[in-house]
N, C-alpha and C positions, 0 to 999 in steps of 0.2 A: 449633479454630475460635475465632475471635477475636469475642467479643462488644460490637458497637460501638452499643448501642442508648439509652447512656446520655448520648452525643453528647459526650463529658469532651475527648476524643483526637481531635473531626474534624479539624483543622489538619494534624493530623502523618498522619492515616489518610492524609487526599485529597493531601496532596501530591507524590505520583509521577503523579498523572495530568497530560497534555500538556494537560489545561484548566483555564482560568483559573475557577474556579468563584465569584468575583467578578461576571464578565461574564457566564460561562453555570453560572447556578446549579442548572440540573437534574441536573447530573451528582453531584449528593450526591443524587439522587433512584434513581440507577441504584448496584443491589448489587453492591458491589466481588467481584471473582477476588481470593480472599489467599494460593491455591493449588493446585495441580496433583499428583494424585501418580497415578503409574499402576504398573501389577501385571500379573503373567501373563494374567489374564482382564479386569481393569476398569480404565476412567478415571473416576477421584473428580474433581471439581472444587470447592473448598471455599469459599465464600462468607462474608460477613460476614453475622451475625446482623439482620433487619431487621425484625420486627414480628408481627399478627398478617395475613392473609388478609385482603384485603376479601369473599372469598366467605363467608366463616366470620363476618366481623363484621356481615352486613346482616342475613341471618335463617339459620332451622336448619330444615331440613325433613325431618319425620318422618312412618310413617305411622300412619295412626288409624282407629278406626271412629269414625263418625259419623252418628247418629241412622239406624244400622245398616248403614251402605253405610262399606266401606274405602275412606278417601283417605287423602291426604298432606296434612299439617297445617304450614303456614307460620309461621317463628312470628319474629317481628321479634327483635331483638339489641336489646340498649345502642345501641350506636354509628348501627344507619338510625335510630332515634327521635331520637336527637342531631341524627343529619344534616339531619330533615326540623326539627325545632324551629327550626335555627342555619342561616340563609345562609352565612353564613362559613362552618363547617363545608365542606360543598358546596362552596364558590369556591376556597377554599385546595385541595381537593383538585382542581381540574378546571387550579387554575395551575399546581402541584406537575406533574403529568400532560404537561400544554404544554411544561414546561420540560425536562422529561427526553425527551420526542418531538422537544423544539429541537435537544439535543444530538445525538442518533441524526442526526438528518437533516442537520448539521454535518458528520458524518463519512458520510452517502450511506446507513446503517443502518437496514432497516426490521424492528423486534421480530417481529413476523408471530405472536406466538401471545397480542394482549394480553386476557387475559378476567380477571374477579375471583381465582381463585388462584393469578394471578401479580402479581398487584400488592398487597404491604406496607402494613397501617398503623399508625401509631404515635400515640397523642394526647398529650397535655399531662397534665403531673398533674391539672387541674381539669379533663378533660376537654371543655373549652370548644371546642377547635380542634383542628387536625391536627399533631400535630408533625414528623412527617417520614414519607415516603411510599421505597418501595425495591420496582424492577422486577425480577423474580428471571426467571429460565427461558428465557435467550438461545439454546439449542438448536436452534430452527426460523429464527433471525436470521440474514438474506442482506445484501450488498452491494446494493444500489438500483440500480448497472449493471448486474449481474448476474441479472437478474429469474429466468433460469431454476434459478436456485437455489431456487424455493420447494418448498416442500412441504409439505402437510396437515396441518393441525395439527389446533387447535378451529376446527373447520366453522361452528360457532354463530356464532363471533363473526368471522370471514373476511370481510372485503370481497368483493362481487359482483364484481368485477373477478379479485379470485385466484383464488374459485370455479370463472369463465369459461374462467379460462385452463387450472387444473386438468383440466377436464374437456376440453378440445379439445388438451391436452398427451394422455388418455389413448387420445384418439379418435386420433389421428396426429403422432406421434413426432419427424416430417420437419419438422413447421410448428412444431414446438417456439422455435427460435429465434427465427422470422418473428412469432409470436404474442408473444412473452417482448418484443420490442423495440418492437413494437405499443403494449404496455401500458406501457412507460417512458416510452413518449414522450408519452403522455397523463394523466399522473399523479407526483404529489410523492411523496418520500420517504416522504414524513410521512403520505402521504395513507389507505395503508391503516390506519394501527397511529390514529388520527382516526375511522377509521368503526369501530373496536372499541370506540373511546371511546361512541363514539355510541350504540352498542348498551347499553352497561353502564349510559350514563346513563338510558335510557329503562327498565331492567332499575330501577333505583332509584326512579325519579318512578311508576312502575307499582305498587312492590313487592313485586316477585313475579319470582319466577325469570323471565326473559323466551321461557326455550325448553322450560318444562312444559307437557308435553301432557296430562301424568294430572289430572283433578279434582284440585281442592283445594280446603283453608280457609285462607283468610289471617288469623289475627287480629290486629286494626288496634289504634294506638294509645290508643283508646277505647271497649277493650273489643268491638267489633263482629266477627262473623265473616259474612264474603266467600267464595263458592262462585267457583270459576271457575281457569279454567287460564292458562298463558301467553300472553302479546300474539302470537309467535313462536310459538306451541307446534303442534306438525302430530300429529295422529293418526297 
């Protein structure tokens, strides 16, 4: 595997792609395929090296006792403290995100599974800002005519619209198509892998996992600890 995190080589990496990454610069946002190899039993698909998790870099959640009741202890990272200090921080990554959802939707492409550990981040040596951002885990990604190509991924973070259609695909088989064409016709490309974004950001401005149901403590950046469960979170 080719580790391209040092950004020395972008010119010569991106240059087999059909986009002008000039004009659409999200596609240095989206993690290059550098290989294929398959075998008696498995398909590898080998990637370019792209960063850490945003799941992994916002906070760590463990569990704890606490003043004798077990919960789960939230516990902020480097990187949310940064992000909440620094606007920029925040902006760079929500344009980085646009610009590689610009792309997919260029080529009719909806991600369909984006939630925090599929999305790469890389900072700056002075850790100021974002340096580059890499969408990993193309697996559940369909064609945008094709709607009935979806399939279940993270339910968490799924648009009410795929949800919908999931479930009336399982209730009757026959409306599949009529349903699947329904929801094209109402809806952008772009428009589900937009409300994953949506979710993650309110997952950040919250800080706090957005779909824990269990108690927990958040400790905040001022020392404070916070009882309470997810905004999302269903018993």
């Amino acid at each position: 595997m080719k580790d391209n995190c040092d950004g020395e080589n972008d010119e010569d990496f991106y240059r087999g792609y059909a986009v002008d990454k000039t004009e659409h610069p999200g596609i240095m946002s989206i993690a290059r395929l550098i290989d294929q190899i398959e075998d008696s039993k498995d398909v590898w698909l080998v990637y370019e090296v792209g960063g850490i998790p945003l799941g992994k870099s916002l906070c760590d959640v463990k569990g704890e006792f606490y003043k004798g009741e077990r919960i789960y202890k939230v516990q902020h990272m480097e990187f949310y403290e940064n992000l909440i200090r620094s606007k920029n921080i925040l902006r760079t990554f929500i344009v980085k995100i646009a610009e590689a959802f610009d792309v997919l939707s260029r080529f009719g492409i909806v991600h369909s599974d984006i939630k925090p550990d599929n999305i790469l981040i890389e900072m700056n040596r002075s850790n100021t800002d974002i340096e580059r951002i890499k969408l990993i885990d193309f697996g559940s990604a369909f064609q945008f005519h094709n709607v009935t190509q979806i399939t279940a991924t993270t339910p968490e973070y799924l648009a009410p619209e795929i949800l919908n259609y999931l479930e009336e695909r399982n209730k009757n088989s026959k409306a599949n198509v009529n349903v699947a064409v329904a929801l094209s016709k109402k809806c952008w490309p772009w428009s589900f892998d937009v409300w994953s974004l949506g979710i993650i950001m309110m997952e950040i401005c919250s800080g706090f996992p957005i779909w824990m149901s269990l108690k927990s403590r958040v400790c905040t950046i001022d020392g404070k600890s916070l009882l309470g469960s997810g905004l999302l979170g269903v018993q």
